[in-house]
N, C-alpha and C positions, 0 to 999 in steps of 0.2 A: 584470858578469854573474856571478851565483854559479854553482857547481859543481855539477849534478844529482847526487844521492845517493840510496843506497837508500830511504832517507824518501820521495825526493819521489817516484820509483819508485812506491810502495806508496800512496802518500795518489792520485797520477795513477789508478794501477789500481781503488781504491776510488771514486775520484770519477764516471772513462768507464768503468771496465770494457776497457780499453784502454793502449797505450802504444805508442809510432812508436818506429820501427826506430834512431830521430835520438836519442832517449832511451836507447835500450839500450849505444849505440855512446862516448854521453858518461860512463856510468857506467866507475867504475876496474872490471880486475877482479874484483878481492876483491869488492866489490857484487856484481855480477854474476852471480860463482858463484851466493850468498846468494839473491840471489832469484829466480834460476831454481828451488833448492834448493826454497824456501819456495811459489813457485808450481805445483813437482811436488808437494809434502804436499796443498797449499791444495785442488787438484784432486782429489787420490785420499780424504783425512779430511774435509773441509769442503764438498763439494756446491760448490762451486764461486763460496760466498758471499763478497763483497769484503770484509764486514765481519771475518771470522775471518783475513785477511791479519796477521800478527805486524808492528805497526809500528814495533819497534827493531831496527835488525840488532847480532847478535852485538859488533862494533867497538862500537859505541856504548855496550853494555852492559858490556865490557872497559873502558871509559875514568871509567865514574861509581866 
């Protein structure tokens, strides 16, 4: 079984519009924070469209 990650996080929320509590709890912190962070902007600049969700986190853009 892979490892749920901020990615799948954000690809889940753009797909339902949604994500289970089971999801949130398998994400590491560092995720975590991130996309709470990114779901507080998402809601206050973005109208609350799944499309404008940033689909790299931070980490990931550190490592390219």
């Amino acid at each position: 079984m892979s490892k749920f990650e901020y990615k799948d996080a954000v690809r889940k929320l753009q797909e339902k519009g949604h994500i289970a509590l089971d999801d949130f709890k398998s994400l590491s912190y560092e995720d975590l924070d991130e996309l709470l962070e990114e779901i507080k902007k998402w809601c206050i600049y973005a109208n609350g469209k799944p499309d404008k969700l940033k689909k790299e986190s931070k980490k990931d853009k550190k490592n390219k």
